[in-house]
mmCIF file of the N, C-alpha and C atoms, coordinates in Angstrom:
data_MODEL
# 
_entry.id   MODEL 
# 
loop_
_atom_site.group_PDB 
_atom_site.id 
_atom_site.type_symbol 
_atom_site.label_atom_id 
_atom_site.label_alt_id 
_atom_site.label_comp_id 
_atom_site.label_asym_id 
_atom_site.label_entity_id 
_atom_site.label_seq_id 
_atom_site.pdbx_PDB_ins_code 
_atom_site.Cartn_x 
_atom_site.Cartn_y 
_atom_site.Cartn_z 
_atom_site.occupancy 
_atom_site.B_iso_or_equiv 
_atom_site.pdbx_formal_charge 
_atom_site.auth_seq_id 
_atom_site.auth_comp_id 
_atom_site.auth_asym_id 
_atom_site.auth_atom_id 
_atom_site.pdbx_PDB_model_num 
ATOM 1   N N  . UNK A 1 1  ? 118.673 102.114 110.869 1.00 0.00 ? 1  UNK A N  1 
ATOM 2   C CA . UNK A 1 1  ? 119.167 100.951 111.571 1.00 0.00 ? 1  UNK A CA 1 
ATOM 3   C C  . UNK A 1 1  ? 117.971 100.174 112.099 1.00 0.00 ? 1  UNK A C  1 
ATOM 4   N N  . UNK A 1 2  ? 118.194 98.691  111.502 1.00 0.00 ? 2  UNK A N  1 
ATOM 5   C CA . UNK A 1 2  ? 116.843 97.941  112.311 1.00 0.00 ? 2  UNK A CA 1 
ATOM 6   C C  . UNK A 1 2  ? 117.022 97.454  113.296 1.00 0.00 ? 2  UNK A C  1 
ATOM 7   N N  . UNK A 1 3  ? 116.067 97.552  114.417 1.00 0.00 ? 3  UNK A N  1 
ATOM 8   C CA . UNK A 1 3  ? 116.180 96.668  115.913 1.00 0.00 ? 3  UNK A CA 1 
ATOM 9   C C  . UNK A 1 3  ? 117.279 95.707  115.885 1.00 0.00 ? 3  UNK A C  1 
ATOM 10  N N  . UNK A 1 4  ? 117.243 94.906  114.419 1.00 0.00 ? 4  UNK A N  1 
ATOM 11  C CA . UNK A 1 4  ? 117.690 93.776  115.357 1.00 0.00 ? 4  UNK A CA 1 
ATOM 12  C C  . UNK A 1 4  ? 119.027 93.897  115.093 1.00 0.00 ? 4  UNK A C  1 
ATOM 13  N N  . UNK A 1 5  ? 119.491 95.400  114.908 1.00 0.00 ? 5  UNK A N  1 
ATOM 14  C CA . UNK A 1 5  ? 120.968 95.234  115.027 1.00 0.00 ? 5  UNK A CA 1 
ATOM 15  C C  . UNK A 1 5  ? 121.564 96.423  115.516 1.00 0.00 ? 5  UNK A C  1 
ATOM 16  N N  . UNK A 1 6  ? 120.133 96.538  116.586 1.00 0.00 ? 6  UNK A N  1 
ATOM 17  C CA . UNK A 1 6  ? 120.775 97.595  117.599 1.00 0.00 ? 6  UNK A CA 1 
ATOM 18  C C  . UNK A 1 6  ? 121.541 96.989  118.944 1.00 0.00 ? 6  UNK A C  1 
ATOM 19  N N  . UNK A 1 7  ? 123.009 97.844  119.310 1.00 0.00 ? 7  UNK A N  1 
ATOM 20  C CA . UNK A 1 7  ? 123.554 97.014  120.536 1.00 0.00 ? 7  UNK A CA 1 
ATOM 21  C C  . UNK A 1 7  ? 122.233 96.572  121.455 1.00 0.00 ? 7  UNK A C  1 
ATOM 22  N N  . UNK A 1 8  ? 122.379 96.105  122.107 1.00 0.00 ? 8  UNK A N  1 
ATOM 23  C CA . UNK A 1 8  ? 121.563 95.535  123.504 1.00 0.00 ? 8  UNK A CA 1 
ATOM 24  C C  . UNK A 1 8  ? 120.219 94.989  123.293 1.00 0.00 ? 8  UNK A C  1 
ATOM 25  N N  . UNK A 1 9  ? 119.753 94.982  122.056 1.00 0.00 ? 9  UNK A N  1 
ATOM 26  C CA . UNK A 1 9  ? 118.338 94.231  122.053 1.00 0.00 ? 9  UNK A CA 1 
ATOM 27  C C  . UNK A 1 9  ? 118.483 93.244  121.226 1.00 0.00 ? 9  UNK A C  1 
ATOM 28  N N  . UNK A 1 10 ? 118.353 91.706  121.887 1.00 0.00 ? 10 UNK A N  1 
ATOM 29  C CA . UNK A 1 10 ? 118.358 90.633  121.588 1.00 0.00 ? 10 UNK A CA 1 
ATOM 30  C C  . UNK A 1 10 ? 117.241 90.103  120.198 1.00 0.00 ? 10 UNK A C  1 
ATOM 31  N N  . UNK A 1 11 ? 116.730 89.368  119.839 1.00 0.00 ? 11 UNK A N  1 
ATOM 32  C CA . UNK A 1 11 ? 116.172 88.615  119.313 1.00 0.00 ? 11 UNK A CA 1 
ATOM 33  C C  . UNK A 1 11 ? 114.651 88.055  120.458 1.00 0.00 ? 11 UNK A C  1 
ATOM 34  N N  . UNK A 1 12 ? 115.393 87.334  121.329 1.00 0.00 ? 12 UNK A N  1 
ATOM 35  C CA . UNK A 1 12 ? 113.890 87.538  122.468 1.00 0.00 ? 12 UNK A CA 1 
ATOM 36  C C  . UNK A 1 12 ? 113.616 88.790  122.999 1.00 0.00 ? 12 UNK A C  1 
ATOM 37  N N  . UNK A 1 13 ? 114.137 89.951  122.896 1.00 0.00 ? 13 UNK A N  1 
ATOM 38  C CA . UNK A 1 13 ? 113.562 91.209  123.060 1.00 0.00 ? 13 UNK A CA 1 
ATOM 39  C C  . UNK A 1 13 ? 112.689 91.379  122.330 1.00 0.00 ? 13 UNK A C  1 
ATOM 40  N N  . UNK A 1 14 ? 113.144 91.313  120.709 1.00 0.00 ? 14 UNK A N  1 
ATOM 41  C CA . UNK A 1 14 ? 111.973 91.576  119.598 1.00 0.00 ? 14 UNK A CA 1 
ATOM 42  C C  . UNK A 1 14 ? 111.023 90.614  120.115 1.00 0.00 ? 14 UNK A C  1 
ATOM 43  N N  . UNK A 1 15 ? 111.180 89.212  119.722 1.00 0.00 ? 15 UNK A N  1 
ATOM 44  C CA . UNK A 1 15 ? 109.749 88.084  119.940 1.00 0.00 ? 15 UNK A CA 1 
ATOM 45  C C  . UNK A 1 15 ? 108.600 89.163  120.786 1.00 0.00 ? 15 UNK A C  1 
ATOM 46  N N  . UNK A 1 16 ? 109.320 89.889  122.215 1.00 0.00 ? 16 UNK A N  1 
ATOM 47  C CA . UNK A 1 16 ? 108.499 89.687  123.611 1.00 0.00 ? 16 UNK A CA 1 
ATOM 48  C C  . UNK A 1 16 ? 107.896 91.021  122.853 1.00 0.00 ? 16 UNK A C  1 
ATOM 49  N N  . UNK A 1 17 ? 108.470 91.796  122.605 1.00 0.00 ? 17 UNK A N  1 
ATOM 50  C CA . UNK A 1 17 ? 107.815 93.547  122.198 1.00 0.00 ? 17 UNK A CA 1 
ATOM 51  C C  . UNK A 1 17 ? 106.984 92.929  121.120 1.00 0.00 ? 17 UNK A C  1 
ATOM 52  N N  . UNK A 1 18 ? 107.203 91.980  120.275 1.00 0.00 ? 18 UNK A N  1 
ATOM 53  C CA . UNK A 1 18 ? 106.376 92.197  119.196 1.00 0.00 ? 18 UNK A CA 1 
ATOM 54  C C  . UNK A 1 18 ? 104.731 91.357  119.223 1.00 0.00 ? 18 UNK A C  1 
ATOM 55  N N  . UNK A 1 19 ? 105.267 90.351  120.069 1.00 0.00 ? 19 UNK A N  1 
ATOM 56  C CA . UNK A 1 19 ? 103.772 89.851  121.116 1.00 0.00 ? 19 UNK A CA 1 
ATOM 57  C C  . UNK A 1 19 ? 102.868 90.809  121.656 1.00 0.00 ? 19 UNK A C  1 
ATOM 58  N N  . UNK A 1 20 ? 103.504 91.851  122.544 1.00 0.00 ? 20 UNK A N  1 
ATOM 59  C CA . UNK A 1 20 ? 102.868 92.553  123.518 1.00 0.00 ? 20 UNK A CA 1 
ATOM 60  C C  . UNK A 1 20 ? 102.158 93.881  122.695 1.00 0.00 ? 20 UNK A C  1 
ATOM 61  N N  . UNK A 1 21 ? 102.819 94.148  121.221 1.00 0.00 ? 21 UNK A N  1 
ATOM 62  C CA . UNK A 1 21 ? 102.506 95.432  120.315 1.00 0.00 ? 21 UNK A CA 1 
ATOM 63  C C  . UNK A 1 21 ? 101.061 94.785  120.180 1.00 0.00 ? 21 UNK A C  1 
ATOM 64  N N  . UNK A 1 22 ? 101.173 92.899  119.154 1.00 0.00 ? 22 UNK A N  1 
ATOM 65  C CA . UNK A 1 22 ? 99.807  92.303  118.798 1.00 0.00 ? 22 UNK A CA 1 
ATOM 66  C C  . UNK A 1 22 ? 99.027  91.867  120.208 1.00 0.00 ? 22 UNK A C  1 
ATOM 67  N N  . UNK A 1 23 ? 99.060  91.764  120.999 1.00 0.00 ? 23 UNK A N  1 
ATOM 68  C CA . UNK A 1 23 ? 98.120  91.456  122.334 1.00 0.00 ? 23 UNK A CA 1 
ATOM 69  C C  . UNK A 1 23 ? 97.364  92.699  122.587 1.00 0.00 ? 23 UNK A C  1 
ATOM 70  N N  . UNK A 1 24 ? 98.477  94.110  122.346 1.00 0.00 ? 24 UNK A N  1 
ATOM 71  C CA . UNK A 1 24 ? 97.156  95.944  122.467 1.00 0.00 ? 24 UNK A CA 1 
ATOM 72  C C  . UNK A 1 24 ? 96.808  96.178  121.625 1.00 0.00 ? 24 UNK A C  1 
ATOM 73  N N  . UNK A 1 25 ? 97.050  95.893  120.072 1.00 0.00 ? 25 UNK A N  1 
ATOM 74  C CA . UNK A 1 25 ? 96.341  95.963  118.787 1.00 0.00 ? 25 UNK A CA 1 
ATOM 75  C C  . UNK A 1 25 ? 95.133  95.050  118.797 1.00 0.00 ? 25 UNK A C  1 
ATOM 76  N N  . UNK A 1 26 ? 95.325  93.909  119.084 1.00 0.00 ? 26 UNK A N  1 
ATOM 77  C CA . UNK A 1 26 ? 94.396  93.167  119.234 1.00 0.00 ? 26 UNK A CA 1 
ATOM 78  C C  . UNK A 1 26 ? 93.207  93.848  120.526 1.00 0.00 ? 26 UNK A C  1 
ATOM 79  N N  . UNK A 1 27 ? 93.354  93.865  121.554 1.00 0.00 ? 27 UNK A N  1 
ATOM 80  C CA . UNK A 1 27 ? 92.579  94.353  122.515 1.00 0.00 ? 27 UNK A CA 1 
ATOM 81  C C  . UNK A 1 27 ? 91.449  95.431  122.135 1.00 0.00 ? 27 UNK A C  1 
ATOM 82  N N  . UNK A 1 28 ? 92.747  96.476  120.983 1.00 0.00 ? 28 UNK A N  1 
ATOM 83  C CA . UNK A 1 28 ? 92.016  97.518  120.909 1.00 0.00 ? 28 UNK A CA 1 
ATOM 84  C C  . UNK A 1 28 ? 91.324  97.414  119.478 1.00 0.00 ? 28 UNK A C  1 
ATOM 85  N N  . UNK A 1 29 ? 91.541  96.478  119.233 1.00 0.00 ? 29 UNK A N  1 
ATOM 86  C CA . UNK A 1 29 ? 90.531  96.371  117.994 1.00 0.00 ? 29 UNK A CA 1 
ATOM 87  C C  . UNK A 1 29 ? 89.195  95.511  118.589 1.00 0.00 ? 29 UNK A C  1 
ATOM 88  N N  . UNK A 1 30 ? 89.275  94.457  119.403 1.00 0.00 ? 30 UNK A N  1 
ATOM 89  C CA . UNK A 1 30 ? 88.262  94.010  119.907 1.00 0.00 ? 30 UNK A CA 1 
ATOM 90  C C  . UNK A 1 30 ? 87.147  95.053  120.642 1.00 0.00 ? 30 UNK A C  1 
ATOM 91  N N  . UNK A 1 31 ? 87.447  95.780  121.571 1.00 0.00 ? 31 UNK A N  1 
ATOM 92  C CA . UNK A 1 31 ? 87.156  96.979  121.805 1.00 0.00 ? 31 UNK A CA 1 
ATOM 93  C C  . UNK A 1 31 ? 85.971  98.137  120.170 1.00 0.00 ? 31 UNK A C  1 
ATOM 94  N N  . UNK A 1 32 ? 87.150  98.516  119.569 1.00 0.00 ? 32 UNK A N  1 
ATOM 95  C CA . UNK A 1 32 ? 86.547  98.911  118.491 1.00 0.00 ? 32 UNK A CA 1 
ATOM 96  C C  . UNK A 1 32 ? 85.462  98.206  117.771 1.00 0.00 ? 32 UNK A C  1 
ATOM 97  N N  . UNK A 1 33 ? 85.288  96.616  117.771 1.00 0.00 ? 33 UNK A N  1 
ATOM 98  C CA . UNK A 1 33 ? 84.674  96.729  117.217 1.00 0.00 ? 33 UNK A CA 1 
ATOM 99  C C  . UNK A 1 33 ? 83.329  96.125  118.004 1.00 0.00 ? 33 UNK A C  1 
ATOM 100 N N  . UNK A 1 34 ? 83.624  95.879  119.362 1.00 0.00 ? 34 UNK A N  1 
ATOM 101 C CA . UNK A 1 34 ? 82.425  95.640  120.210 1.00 0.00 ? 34 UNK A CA 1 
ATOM 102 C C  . UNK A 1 34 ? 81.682  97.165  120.455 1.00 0.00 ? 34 UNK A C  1 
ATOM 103 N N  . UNK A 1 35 ? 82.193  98.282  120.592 1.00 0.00 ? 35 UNK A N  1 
ATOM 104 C CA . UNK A 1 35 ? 81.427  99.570  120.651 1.00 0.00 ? 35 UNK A CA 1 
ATOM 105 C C  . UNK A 1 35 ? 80.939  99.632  119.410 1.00 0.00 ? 35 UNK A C  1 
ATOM 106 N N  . UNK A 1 36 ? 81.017  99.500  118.166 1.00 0.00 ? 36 UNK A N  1 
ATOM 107 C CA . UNK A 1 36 ? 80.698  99.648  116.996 1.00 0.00 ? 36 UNK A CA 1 
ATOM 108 C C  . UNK A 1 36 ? 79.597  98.865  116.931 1.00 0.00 ? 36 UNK A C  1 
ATOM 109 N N  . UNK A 1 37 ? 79.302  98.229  117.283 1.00 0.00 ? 37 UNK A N  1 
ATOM 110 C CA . UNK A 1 37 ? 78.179  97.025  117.185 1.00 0.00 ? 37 UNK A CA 1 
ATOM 111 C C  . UNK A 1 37 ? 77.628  96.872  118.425 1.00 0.00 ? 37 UNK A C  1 
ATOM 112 N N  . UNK A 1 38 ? 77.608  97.753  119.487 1.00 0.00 ? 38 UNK A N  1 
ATOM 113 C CA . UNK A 1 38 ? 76.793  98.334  120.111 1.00 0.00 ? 38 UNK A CA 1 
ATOM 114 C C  . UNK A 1 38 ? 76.261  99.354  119.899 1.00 0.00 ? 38 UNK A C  1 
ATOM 115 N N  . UNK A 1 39 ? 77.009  100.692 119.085 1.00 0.00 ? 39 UNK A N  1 
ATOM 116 C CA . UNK A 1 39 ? 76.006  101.547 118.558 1.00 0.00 ? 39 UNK A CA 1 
ATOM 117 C C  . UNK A 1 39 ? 75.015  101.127 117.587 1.00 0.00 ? 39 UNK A C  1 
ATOM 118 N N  . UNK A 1 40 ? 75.333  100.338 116.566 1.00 0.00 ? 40 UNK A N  1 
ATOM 119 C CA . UNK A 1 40 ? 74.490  99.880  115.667 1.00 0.00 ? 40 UNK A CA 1 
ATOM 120 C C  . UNK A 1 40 ? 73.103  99.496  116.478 1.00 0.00 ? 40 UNK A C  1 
ATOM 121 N N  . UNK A 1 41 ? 73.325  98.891  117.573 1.00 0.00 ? 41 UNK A N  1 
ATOM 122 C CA . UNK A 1 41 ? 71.921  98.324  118.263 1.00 0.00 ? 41 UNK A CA 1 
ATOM 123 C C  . UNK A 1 41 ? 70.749  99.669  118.689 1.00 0.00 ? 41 UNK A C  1 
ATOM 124 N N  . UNK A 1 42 ? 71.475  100.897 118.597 1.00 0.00 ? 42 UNK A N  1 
ATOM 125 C CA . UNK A 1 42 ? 70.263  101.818 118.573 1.00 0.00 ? 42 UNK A CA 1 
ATOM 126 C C  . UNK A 1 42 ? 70.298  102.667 119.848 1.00 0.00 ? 42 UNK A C  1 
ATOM 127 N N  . UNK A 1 43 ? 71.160  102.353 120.725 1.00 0.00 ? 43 UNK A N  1 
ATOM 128 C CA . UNK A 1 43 ? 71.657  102.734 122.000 1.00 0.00 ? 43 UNK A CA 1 
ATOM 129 C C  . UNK A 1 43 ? 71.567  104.202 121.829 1.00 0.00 ? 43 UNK A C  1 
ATOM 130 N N  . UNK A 1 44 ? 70.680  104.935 123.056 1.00 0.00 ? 44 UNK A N  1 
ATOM 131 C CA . UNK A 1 44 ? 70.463  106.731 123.116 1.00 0.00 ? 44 UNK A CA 1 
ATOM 132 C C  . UNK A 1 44 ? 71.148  107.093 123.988 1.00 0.00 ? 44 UNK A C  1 
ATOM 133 N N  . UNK A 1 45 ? 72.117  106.599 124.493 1.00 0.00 ? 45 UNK A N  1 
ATOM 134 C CA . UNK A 1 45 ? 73.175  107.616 125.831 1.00 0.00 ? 45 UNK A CA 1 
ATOM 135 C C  . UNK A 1 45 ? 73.553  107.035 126.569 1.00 0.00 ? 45 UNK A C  1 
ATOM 136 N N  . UNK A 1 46 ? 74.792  107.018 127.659 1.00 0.00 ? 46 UNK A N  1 
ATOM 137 C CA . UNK A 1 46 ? 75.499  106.104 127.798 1.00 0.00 ? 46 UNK A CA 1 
ATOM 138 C C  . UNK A 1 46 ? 75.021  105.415 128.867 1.00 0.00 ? 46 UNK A C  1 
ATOM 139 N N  . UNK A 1 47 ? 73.755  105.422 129.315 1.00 0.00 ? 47 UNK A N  1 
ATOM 140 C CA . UNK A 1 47 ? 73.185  104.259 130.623 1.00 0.00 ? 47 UNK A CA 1 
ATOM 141 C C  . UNK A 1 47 ? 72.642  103.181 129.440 1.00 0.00 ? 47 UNK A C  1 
ATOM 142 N N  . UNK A 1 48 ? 72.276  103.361 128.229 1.00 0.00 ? 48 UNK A N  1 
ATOM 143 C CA . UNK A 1 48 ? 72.067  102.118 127.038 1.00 0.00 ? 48 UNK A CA 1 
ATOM 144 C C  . UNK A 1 48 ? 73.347  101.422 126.337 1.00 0.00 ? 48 UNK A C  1 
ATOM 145 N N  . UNK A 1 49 ? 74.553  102.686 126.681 1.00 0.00 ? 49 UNK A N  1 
ATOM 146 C CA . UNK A 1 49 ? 75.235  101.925 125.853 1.00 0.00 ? 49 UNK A CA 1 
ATOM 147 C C  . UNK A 1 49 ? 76.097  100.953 126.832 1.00 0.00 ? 49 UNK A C  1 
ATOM 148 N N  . UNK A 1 50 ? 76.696  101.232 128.041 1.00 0.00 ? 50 UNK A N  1 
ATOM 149 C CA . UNK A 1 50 ? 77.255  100.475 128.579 1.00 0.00 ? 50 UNK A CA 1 
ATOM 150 C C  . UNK A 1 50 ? 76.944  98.669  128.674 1.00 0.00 ? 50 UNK A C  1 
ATOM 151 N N  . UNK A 1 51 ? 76.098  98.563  128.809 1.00 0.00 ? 51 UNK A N  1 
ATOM 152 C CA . UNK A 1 51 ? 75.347  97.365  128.925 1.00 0.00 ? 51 UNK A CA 1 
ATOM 153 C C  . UNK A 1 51 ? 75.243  96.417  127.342 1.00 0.00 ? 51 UNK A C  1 
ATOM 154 N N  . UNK A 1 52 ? 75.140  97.240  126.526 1.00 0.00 ? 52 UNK A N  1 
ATOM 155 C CA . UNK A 1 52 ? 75.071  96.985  125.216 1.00 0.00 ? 52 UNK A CA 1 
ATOM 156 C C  . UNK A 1 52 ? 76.934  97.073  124.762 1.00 0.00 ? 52 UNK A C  1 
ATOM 157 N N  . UNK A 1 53 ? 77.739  97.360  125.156 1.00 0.00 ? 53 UNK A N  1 
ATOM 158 C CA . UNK A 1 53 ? 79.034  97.218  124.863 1.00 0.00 ? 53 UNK A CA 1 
ATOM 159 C C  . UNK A 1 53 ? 78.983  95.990  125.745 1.00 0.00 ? 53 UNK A C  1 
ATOM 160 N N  . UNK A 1 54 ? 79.294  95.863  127.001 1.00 0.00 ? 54 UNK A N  1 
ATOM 161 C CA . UNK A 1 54 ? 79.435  94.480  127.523 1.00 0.00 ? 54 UNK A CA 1 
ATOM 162 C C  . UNK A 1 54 ? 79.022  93.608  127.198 1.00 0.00 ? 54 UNK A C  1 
ATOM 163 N N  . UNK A 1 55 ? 77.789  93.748  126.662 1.00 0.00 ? 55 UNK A N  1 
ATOM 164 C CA . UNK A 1 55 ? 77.373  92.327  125.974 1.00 0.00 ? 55 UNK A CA 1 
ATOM 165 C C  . UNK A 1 55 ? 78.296  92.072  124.609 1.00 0.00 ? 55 UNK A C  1 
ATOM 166 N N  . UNK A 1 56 ? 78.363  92.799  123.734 1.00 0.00 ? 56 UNK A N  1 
ATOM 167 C CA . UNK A 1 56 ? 79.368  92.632  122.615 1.00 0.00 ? 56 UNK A CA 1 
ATOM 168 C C  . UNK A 1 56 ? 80.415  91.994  122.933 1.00 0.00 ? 56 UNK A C  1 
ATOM 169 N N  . UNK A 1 57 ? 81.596  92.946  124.243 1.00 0.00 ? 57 UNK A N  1 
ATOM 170 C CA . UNK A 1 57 ? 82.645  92.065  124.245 1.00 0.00 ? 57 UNK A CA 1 
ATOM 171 C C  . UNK A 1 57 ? 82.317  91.036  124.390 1.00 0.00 ? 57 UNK A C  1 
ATOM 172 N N  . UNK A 1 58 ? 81.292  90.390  125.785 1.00 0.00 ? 58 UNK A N  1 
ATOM 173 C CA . UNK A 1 58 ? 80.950  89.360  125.675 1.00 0.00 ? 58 UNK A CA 1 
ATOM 174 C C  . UNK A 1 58 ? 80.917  88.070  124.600 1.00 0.00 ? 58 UNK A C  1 
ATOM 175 N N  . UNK A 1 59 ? 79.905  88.539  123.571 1.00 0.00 ? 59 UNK A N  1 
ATOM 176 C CA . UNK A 1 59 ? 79.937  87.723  122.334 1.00 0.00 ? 59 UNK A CA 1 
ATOM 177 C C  . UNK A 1 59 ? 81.106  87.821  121.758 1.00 0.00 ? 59 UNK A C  1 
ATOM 178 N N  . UNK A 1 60 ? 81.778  88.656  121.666 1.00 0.00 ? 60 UNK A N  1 
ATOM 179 C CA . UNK A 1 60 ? 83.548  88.323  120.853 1.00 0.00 ? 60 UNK A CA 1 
ATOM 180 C C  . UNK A 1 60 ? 84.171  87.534  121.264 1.00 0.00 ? 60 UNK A C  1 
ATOM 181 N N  . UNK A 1 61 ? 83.833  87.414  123.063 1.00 0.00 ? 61 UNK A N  1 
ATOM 182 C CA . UNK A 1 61 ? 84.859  86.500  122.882 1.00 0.00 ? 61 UNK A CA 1 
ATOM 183 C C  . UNK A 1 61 ? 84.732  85.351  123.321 1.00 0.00 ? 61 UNK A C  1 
ATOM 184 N N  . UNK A 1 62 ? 83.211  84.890  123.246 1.00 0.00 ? 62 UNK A N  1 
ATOM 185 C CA . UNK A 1 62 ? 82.891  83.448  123.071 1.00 0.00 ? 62 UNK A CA 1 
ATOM 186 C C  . UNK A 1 62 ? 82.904  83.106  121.405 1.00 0.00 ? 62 UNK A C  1 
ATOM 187 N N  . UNK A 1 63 ? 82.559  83.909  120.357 1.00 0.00 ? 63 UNK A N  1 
ATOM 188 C CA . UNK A 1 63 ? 82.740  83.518  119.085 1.00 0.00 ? 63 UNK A CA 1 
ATOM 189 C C  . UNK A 1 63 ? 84.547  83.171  119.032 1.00 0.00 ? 63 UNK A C  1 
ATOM 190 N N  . UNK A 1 64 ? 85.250  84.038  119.893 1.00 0.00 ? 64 UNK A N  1 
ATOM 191 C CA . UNK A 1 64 ? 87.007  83.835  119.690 1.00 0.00 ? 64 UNK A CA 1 
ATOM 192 C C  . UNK A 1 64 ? 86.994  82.826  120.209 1.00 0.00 ? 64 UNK A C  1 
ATOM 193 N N  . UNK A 1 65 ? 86.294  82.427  121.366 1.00 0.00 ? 65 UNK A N  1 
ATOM 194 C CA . UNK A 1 65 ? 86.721  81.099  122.003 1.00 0.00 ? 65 UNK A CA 1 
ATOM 195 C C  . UNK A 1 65 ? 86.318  80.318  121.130 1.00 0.00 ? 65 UNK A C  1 
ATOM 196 N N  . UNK A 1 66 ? 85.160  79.820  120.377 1.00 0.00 ? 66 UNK A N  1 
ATOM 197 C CA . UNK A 1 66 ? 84.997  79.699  119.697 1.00 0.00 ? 66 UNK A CA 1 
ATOM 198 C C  . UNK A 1 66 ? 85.812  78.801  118.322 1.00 0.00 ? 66 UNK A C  1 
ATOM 199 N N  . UNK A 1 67 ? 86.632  79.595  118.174 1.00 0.00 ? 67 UNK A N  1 
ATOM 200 C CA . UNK A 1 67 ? 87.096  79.526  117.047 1.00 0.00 ? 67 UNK A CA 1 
ATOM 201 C C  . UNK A 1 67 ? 86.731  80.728  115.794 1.00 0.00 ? 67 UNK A C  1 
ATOM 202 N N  . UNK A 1 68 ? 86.156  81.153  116.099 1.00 0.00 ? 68 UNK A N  1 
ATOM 203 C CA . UNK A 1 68 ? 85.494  82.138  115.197 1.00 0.00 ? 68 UNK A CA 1 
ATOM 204 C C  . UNK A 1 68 ? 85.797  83.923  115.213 1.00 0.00 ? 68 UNK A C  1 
ATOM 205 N N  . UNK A 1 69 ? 86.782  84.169  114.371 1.00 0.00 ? 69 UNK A N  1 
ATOM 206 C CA . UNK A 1 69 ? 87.776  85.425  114.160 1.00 0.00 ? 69 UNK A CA 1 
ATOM 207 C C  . UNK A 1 69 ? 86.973  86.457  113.360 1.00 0.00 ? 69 UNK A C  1 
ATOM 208 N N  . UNK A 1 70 ? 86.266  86.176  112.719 1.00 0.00 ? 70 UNK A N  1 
ATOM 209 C CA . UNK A 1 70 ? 85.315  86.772  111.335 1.00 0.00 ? 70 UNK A CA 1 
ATOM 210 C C  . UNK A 1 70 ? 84.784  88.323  112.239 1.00 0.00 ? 70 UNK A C  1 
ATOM 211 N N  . UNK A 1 71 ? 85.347  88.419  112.716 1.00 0.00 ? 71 UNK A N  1 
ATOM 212 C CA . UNK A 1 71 ? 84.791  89.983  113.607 1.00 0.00 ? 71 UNK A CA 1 
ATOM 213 C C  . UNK A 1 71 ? 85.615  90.719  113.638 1.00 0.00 ? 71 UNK A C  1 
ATOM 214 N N  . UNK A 1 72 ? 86.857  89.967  113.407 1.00 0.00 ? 72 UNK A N  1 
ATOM 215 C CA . UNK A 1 72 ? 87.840  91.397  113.352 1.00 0.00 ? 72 UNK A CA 1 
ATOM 216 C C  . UNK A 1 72 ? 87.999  91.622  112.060 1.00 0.00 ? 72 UNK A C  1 
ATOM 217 N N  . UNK A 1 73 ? 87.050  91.058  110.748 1.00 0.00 ? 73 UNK A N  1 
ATOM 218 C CA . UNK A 1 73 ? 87.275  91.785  109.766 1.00 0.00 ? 73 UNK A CA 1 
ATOM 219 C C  . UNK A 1 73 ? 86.483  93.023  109.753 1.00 0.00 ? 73 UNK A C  1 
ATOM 220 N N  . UNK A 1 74 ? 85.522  93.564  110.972 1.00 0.00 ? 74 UNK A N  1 
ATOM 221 C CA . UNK A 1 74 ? 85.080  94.749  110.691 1.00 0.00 ? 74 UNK A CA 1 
ATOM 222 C C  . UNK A 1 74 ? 85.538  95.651  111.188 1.00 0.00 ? 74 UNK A C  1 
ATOM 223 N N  . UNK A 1 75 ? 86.776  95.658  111.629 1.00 0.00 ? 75 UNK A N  1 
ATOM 224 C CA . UNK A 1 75 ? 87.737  96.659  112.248 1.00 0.00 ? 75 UNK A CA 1 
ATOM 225 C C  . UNK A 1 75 ? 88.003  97.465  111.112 1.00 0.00 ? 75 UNK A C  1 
ATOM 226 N N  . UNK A 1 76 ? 87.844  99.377  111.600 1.00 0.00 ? 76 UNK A N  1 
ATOM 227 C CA . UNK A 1 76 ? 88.562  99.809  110.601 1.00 0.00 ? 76 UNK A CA 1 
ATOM 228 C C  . UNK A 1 76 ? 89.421  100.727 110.754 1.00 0.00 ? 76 UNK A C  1 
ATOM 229 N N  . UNK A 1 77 ? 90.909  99.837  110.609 1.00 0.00 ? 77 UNK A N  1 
ATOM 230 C CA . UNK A 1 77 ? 92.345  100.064 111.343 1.00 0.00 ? 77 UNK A CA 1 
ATOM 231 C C  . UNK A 1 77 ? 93.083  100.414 110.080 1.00 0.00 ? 77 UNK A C  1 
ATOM 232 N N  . UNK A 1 78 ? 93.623  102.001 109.986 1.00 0.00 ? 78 UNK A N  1 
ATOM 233 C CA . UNK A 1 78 ? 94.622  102.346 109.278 1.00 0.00 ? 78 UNK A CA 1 
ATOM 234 C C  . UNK A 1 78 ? 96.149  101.981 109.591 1.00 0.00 ? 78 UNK A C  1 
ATOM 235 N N  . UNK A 1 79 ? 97.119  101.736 108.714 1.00 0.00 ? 79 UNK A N  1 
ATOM 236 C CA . UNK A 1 79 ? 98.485  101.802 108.875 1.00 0.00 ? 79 UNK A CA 1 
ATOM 237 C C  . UNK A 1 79 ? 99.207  103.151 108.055 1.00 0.00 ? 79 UNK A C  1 
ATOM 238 N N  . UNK A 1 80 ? 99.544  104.243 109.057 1.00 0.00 ? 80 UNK A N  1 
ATOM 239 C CA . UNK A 1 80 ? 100.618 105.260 108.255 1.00 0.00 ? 80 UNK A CA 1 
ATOM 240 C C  . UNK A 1 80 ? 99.250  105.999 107.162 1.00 0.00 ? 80 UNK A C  1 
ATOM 241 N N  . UNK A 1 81 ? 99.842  106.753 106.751 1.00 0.00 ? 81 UNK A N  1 
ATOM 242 C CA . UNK A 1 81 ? 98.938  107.784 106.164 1.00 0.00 ? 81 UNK A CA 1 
ATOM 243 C C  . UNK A 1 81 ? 99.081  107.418 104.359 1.00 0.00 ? 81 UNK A C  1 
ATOM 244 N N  . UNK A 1 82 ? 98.045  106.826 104.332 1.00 0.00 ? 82 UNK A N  1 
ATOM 245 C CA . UNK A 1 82 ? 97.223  106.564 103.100 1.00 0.00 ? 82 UNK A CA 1 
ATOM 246 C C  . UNK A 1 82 ? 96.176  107.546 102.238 1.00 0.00 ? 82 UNK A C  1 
# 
């Protein structure tokens, strides 16, 4: 049975859940791939890496402000077992 024809969940139920699923996928891929590209920088333990992750998010998300998405193609996000 699919959601949208379970009693009690509307149509703006789905919209709002399915926003809020892509707003923590998203987060956590931004995440993923700002630590990822802080290790790359060479970082030896976590008083190097902290500082070196903040700056990443940083740059993500002036390139997002930006206009510029090309970073979340280095996410590497499975769906279901492949």
């Amino acid at each position: 049975m699919s959601l949208q024809h379970h009693p009690g969940v509307g149509e703006d139920d789905l919209t709002y859940s399915t926003a809020g699923l892509a707003a923590v996928v998203t987060a956590m891929v931004h995440f993923e791939v700002a630590a990822e590209r802080a290790v790359g920088k060479g970082v030896s333990g976590p008083g190097s890496f902290v500082p070196a992750f903040l700056d990443e998010l940083y740059s993500i998300r002036m390139l997002t402000a930006d206009g510029h998405v090309d970073w979340a193609g280095e996410a590497r996000v499975l769906f279901g077992e492949d």
